[in-house]
N, CA, C and O atoms as a DFTB+ gen file, in Angstrom:
692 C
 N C O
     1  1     164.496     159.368      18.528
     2  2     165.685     158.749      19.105
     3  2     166.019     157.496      18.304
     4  3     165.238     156.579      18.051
     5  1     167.452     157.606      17.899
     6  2     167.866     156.029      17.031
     7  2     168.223     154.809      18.064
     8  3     168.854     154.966      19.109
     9  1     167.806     153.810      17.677
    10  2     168.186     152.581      18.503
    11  2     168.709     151.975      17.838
    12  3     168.619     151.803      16.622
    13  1     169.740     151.314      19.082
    14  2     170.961     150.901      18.537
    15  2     171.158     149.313      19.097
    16  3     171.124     148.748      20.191
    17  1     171.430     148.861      17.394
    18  2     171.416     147.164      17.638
    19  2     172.798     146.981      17.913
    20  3     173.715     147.461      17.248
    21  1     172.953     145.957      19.355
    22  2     174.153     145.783      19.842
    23  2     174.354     143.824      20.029
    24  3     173.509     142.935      20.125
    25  1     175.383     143.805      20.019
    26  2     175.688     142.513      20.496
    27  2     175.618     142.225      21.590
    28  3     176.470     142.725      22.324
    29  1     174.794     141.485      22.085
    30  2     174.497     140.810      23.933
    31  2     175.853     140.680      24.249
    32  3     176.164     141.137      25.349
    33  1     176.752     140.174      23.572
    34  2     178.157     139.960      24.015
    35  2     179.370     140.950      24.397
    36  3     180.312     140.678      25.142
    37  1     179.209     141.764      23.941
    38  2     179.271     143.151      23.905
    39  2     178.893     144.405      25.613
    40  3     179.402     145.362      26.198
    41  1     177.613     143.435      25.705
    42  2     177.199     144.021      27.034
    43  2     177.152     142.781      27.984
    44  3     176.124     142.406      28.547
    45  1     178.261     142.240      28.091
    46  2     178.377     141.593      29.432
    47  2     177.642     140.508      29.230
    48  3     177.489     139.962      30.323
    49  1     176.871     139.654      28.006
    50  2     176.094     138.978      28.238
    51  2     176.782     137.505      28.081
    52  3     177.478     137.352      27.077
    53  1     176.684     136.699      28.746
    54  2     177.397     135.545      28.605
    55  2     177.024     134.588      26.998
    56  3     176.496     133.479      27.072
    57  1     177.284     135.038      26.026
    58  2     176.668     134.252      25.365
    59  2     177.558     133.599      23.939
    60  3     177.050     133.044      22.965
    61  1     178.783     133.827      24.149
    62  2     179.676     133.794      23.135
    63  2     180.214     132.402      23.133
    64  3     180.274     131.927      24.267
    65  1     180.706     131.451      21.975
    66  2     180.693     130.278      21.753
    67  2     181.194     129.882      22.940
    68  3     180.418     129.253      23.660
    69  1     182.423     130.109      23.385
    70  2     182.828     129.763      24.914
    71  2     182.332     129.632      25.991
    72  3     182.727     128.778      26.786
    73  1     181.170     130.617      26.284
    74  2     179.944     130.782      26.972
    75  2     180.920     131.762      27.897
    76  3     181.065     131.462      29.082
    77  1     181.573     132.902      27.370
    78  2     181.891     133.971      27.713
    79  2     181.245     135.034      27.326
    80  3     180.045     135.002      27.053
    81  1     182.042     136.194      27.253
    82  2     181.014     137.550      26.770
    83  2     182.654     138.211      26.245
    84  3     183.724     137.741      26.631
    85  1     182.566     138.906      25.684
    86  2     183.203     140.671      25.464
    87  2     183.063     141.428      25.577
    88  3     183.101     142.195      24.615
    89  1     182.722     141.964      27.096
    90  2     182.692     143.841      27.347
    91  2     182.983     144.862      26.690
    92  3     184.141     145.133      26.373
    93  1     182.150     145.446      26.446
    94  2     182.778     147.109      25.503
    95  2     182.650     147.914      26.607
    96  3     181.559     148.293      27.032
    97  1     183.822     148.221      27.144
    98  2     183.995     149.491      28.043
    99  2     184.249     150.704      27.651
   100  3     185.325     151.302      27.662
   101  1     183.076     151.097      27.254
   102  2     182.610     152.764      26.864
   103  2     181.594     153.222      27.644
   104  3     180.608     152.759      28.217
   105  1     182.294     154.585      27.448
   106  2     181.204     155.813      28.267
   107  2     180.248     155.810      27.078
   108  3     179.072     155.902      27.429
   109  1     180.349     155.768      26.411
   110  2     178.945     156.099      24.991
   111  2     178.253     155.089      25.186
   112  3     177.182     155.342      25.738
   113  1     178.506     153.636      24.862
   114  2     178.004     152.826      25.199
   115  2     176.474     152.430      26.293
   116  3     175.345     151.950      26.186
   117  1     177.417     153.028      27.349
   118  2     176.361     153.409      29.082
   119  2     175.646     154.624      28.580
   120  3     174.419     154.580      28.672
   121  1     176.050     155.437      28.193
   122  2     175.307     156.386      27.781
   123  2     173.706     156.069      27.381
   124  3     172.611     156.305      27.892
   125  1     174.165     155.450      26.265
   126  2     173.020     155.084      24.883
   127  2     172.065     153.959      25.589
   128  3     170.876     153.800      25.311
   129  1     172.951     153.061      26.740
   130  2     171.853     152.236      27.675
   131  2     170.830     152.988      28.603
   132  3     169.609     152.839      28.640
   133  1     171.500     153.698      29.227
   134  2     170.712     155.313      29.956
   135  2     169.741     155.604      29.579
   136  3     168.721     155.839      30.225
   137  1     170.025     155.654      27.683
   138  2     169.291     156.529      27.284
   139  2     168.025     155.683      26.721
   140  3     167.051     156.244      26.221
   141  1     168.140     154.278      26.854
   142  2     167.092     153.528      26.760
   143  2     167.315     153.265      24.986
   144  3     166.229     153.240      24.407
   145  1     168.253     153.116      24.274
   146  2     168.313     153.191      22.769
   147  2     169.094     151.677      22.356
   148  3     169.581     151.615      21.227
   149  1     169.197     150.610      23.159
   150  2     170.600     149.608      23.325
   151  2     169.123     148.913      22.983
   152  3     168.085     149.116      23.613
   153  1     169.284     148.070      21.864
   154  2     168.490     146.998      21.849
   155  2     169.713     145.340      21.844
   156  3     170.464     145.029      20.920
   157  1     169.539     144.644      23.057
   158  2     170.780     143.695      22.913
   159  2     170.048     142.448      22.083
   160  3     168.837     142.227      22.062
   161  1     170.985     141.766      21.473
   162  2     170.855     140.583      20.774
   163  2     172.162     139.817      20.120
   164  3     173.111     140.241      19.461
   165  1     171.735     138.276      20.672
   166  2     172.964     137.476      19.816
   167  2     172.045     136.777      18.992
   168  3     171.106     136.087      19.388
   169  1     172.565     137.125      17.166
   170  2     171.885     136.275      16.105
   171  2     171.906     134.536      16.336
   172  3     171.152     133.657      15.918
   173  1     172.991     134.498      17.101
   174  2     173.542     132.535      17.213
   175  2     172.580     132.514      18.597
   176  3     171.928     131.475      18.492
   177  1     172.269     133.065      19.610
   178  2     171.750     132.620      19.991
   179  2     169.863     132.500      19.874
   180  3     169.076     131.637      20.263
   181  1     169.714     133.553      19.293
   182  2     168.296     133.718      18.599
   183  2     168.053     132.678      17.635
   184  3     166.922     132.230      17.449
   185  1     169.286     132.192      16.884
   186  2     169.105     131.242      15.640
   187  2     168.806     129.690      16.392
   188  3     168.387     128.837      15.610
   189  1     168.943     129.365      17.486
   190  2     168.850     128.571      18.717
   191  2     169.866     127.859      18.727
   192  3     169.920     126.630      18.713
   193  1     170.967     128.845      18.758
   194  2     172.432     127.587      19.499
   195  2     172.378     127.348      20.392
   196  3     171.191     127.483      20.687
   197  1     173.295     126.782      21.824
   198  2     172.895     126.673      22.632
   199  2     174.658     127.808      23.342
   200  3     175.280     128.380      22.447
   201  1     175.049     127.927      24.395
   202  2     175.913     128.946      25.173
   203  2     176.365     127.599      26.442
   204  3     175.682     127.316      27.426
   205  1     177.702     126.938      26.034
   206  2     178.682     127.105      24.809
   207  2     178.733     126.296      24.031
   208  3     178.464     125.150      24.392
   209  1     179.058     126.527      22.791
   210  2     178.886     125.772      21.616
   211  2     180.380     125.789      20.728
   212  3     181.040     126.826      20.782
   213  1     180.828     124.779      20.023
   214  2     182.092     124.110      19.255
   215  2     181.777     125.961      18.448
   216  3     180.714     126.515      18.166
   217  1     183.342     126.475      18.292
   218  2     183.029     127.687      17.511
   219  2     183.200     127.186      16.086
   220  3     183.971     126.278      15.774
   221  1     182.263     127.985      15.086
   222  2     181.616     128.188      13.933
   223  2     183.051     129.004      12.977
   224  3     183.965     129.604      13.543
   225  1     182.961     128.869      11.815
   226  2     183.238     129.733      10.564
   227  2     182.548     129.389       9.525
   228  3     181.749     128.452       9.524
   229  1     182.855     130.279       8.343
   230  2     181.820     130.681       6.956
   231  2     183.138     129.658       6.530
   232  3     184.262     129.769       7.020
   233  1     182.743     128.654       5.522
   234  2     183.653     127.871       4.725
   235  2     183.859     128.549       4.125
   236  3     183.288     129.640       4.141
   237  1     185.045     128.133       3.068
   238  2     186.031     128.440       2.126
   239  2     186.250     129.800       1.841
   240  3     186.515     130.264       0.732
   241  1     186.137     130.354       2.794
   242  2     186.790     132.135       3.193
   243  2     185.462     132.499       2.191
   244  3     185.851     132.716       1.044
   245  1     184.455     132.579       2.299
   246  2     182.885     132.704       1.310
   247  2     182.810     133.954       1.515
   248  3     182.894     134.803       0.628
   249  1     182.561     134.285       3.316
   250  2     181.380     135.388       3.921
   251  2     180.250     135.190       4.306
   252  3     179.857     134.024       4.330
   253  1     179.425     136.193       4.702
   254  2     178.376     136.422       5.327
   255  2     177.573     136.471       3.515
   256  3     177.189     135.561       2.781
   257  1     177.583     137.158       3.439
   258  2     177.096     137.396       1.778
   259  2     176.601     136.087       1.006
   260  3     175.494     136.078       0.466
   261  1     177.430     135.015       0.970
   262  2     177.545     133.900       0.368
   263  2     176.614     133.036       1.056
   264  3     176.196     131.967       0.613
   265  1     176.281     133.620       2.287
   266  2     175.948     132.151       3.040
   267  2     174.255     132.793       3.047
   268  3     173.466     132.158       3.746
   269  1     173.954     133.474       2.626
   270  2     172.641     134.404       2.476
   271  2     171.846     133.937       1.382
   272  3     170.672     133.579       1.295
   273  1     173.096     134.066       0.311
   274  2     173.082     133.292      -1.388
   275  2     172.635     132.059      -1.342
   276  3     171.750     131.706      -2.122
   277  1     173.124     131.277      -0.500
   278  2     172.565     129.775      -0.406
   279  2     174.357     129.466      -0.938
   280  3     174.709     128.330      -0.619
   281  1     174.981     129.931      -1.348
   282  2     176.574     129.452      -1.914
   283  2     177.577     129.286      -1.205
   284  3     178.609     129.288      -1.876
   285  1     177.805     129.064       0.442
   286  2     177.884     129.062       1.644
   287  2     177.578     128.524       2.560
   288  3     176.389     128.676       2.840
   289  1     178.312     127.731       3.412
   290  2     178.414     127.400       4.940
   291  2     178.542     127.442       6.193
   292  3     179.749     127.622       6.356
   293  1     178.159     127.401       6.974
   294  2     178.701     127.850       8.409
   295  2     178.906     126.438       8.968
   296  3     178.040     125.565       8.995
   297  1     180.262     126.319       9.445
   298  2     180.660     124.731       9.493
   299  2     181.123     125.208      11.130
   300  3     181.227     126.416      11.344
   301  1     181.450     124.015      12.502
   302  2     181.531     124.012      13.616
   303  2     183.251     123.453      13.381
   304  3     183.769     122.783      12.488
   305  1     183.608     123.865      14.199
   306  2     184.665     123.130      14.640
   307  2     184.979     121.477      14.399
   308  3     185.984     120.967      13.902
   309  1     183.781     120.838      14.919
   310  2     183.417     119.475      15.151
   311  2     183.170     119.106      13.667
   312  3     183.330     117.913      13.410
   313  1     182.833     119.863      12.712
   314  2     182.302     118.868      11.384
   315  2     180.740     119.680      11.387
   316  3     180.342     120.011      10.270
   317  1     180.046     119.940      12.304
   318  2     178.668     120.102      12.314
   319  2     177.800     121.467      11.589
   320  3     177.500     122.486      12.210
   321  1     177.545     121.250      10.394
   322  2     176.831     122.157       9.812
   323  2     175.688     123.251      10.510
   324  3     174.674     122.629      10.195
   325  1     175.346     124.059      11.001
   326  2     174.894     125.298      11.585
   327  2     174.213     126.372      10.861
   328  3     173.488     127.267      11.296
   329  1     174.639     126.070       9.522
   330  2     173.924     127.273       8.363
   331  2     172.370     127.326       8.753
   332  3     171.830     128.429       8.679
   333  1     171.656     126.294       9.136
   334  2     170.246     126.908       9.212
   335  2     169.934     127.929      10.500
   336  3     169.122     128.854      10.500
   337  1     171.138     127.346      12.022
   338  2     170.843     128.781      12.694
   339  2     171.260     129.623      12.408
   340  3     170.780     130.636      12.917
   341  1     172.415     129.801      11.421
   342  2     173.137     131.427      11.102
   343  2     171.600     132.312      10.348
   344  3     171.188     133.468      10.451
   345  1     171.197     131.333       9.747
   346  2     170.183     132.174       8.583
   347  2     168.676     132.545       9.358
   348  3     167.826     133.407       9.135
   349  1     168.793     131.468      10.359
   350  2     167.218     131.750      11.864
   351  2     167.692     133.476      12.068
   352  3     167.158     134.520      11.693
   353  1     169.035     133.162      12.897
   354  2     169.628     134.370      13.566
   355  2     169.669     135.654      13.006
   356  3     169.600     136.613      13.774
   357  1     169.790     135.874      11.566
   358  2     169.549     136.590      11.196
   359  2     168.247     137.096      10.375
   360  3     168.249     138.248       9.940
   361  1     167.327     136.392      10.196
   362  2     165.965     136.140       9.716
   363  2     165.237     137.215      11.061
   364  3     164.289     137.995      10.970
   365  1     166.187     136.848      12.384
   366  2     164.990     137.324      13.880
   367  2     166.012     138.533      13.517
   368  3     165.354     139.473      13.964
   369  1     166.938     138.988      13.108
   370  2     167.687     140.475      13.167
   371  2     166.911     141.133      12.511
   372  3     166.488     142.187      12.987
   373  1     166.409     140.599      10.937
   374  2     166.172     141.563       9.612
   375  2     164.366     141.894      10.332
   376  3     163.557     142.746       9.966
   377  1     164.273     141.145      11.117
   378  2     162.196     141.222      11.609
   379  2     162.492     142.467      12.711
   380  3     161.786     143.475      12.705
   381  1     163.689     142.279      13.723
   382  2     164.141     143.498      14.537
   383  2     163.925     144.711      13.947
   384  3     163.130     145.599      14.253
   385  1     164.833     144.634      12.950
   386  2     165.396     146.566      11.994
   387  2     163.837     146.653      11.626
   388  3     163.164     147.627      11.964
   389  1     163.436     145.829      11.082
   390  2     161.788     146.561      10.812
   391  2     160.846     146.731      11.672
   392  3     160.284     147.826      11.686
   393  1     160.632     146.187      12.161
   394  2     160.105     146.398      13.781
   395  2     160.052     147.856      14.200
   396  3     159.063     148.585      14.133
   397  1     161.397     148.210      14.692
   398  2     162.023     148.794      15.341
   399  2     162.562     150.030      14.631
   400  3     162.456     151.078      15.268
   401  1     163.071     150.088      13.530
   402  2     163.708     151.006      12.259
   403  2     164.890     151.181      12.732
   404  3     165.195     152.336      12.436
   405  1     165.723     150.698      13.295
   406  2     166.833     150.635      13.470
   407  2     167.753     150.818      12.129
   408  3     167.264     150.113      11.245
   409  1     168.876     151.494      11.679
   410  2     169.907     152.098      10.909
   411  2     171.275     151.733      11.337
   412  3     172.215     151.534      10.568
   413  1     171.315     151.651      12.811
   414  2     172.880     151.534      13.322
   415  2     173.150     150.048      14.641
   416  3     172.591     149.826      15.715
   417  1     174.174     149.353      13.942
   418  2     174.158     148.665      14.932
   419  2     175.948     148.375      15.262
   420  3     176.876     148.450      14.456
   421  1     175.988     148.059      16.610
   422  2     177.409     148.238      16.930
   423  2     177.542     146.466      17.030
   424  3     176.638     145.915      17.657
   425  1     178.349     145.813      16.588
   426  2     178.713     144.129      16.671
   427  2     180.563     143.995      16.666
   428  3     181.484     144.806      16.565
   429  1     180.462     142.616      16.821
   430  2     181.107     141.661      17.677
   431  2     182.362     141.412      16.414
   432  3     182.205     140.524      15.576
   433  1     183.596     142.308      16.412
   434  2     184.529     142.099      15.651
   435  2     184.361     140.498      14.933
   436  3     183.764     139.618      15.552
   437  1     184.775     140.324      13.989
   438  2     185.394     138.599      13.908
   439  2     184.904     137.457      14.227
   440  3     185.473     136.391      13.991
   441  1     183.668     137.589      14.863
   442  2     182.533     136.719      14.578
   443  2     181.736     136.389      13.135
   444  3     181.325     137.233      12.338
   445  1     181.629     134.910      13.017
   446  2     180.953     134.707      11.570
   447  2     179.712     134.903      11.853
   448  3     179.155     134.332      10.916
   449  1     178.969     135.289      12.459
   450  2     177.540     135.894      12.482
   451  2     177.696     137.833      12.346
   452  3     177.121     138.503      11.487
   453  1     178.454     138.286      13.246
   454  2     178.841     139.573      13.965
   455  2     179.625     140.347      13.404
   456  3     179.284     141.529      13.378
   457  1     180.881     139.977      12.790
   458  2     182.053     140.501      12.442
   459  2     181.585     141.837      10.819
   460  3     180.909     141.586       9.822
   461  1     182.015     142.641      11.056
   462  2     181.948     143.744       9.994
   463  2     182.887     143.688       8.684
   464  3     182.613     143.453       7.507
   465  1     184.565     144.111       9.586
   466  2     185.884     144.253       8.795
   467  2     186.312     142.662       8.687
   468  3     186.870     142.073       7.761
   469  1     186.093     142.432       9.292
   470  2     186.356     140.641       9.158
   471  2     186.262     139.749       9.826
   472  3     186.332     139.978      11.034
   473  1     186.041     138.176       9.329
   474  2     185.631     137.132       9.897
   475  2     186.332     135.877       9.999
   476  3     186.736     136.273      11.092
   477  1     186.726     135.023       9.918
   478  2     187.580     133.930       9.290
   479  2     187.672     133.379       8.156
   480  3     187.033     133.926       7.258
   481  1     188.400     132.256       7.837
   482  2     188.561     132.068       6.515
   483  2     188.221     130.722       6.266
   484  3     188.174     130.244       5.133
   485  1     187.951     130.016       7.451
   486  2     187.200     128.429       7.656
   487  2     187.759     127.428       8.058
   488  3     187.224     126.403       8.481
   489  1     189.092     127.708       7.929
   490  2     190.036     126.687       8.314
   491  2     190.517     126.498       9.774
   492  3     191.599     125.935       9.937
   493  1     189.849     126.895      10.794
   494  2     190.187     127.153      12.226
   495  2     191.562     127.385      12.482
   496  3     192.213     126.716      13.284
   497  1     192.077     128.456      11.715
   498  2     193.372     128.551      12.014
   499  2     194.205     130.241      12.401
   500  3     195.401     130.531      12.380
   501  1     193.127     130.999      12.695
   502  2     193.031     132.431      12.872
   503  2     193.531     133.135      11.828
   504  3     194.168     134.148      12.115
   505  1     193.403     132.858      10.725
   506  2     192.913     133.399       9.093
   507  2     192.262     134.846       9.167
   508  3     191.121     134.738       8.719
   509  1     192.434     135.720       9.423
   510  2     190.954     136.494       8.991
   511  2     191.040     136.701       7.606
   512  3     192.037     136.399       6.950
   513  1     189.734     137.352       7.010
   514  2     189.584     137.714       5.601
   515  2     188.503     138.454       5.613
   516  3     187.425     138.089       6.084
   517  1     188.761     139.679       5.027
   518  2     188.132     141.334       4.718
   519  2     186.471     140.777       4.187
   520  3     186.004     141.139       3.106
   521  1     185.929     140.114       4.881
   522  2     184.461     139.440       4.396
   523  2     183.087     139.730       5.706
   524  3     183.413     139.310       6.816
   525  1     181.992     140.234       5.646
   526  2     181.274     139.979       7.122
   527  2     180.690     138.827       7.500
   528  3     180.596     137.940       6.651
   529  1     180.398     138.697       8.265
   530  2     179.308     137.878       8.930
   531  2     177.867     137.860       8.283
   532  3     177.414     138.731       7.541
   533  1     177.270     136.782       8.673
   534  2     176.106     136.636       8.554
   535  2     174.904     137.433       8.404
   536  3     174.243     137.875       7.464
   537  1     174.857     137.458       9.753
   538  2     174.071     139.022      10.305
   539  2     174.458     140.095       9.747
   540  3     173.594     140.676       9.091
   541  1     175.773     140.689       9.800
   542  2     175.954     141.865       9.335
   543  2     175.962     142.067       7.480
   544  3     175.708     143.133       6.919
   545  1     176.354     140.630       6.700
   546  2     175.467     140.866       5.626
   547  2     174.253     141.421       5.385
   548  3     174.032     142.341       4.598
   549  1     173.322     140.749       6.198
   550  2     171.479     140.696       5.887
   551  2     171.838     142.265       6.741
   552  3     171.155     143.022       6.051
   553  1     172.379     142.997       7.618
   554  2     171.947     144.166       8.102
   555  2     172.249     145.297       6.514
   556  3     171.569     146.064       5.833
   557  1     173.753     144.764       6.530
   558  2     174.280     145.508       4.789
   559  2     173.444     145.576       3.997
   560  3     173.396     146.716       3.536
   561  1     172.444     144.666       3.414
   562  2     171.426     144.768       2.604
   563  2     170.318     145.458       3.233
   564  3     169.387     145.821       2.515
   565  1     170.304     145.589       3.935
   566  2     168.935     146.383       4.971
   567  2     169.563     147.826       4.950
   568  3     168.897     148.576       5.664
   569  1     170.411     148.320       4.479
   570  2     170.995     149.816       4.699
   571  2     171.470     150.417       6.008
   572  3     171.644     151.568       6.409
   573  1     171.652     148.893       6.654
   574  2     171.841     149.624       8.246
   575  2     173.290     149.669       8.394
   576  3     173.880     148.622       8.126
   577  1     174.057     150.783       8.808
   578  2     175.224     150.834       9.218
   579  2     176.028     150.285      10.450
   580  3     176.088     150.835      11.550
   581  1     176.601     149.178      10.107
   582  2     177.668     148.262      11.128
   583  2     178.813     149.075      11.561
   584  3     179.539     149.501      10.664
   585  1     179.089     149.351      12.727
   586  2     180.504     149.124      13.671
   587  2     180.469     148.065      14.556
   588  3     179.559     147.481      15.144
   589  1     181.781     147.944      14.509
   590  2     182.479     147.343      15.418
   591  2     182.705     147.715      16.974
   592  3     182.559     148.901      17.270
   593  1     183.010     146.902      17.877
   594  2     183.518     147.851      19.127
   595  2     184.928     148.360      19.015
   596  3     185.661     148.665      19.956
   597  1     185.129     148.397      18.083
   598  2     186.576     149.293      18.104
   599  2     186.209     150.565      17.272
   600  3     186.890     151.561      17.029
   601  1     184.954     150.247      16.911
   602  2     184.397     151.808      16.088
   603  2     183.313     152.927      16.872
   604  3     182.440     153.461      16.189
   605  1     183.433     153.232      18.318
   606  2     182.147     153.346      18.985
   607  2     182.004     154.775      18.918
   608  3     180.873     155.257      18.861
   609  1     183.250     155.664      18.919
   610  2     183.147     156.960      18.439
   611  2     182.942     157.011      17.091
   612  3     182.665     158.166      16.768
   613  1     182.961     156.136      16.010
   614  2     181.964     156.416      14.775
   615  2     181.165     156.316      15.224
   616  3     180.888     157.388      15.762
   617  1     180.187     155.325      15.473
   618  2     179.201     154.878      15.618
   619  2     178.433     156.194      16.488
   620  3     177.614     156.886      15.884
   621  1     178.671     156.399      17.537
   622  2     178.147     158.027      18.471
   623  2     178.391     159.100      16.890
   624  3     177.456     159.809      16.519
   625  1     179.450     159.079      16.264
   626  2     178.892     160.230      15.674
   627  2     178.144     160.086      14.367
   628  3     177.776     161.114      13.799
   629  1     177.956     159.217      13.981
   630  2     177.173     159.130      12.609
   631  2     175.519     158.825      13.454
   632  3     174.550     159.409      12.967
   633  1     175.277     157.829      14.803
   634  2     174.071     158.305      15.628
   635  2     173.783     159.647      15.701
   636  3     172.919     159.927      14.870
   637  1     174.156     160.629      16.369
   638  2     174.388     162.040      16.594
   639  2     173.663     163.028      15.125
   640  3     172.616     163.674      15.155
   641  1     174.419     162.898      14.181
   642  2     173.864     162.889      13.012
   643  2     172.076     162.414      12.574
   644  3     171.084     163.014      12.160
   645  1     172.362     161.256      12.889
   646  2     170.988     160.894      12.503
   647  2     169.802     161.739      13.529
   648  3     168.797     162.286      13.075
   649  1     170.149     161.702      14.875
   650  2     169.594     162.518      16.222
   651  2     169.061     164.031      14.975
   652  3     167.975     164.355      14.494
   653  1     170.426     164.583      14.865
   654  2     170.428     165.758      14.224
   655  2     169.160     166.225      13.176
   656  3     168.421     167.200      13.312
   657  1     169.156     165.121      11.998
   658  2     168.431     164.866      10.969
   659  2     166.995     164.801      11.583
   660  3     166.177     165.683      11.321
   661  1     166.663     163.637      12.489
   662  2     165.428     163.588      12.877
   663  2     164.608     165.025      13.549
   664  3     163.409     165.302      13.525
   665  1     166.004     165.936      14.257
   666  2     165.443     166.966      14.962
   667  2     164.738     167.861      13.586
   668  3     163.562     168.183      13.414
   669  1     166.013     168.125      12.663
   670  2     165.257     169.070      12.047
   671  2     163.724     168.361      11.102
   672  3     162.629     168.919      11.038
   673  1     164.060     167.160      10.531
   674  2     162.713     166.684      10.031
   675  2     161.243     166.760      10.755
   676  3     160.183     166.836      10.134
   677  1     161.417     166.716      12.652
   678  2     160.715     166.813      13.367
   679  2     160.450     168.386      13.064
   680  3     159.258     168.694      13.043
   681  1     161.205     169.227      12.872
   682  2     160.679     170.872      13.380
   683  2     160.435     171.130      11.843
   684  3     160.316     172.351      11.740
   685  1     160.306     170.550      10.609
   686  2     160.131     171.064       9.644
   687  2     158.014     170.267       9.395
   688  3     157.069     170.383       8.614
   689  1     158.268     169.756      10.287
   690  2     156.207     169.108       9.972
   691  2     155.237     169.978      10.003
   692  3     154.074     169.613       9.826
């Protein structure tokens, strides 16, 4: 069975800079909790932010990528530099996928930790730019495949697949 790294925020968990959440209201979703395969986690809050916190972007439209490099920032609203929890937060993700062997994880659109298709551009001015997050960098280099919650029927079927793969690798031992 594949387990699937999700955003706490995602499942109702209060933990988003606002000290809100973002529900993903899917039947797959509940499903895959059912099925005991939902491993939840927020990288910002693992990295030890605190819930709610001044919201964050990657300076000078960089990325997740950049800020991995050491060539990169994660700056607050306020002025307040944060790059060492972005890099905690994802340090406790990349120890997860191995742990665990996790491949697929579903995250938090447009978050500079979370975001896949895009994140901001630094200027707190709702910018996006085709760059990921933090986390979902270090997952990119780990070979693990990111959706979004607007991607959850990918995500079920490229899981499904993998289900598939494991069955026959299981019946070929």
């Amino acid at each position: 069975m594949e387990f699937i790294l999700v955003s706490a925020c995602l499942l109702g968990h209060l933990v988003r800079y606002h000290g809100g959440s973002a529900p993903c209201e899917s039947p797959i979703l509940q499903r895959w909790i059912t099925e005991g395969r939902v491993i939840a986690l927020c990288p910002e809050i693992a990295g030890g932010l605190p819930t709610p916190r001044p919201p964050s972007e990657i300076a000078g439209a960089a990325g997740g990528a950049a800020v991995l490099a050491g060539t990169a920032r994660v700056i607050e609203k306020t002025g307040g530099d944060v790059t060492p929890a972005f890099l905690l937060g994802a340090q406790q993700v990349k120890a997860l996928v191995r742990e665990r062997g996790i491949r697929v994880a579903l995250l938090k659109e447009g978050s500079p930790t979370c975001g896949s298709a895009y994140t901001h551009d630094g200027s707190f001015s709702g910018i996006h730019i085709a760059r990921p997050g933090v986390t979902t960098a270090m997952l990119l280099q780990l070979g693990v495949r990111v959706f979004s919650e607007a991607q959850v029927d990918e995500a079920a079927a490229f899981v499904n697949a993998l289900d598939r793969l494991g069955t026959v690798s299981a019946g070929q031992s």
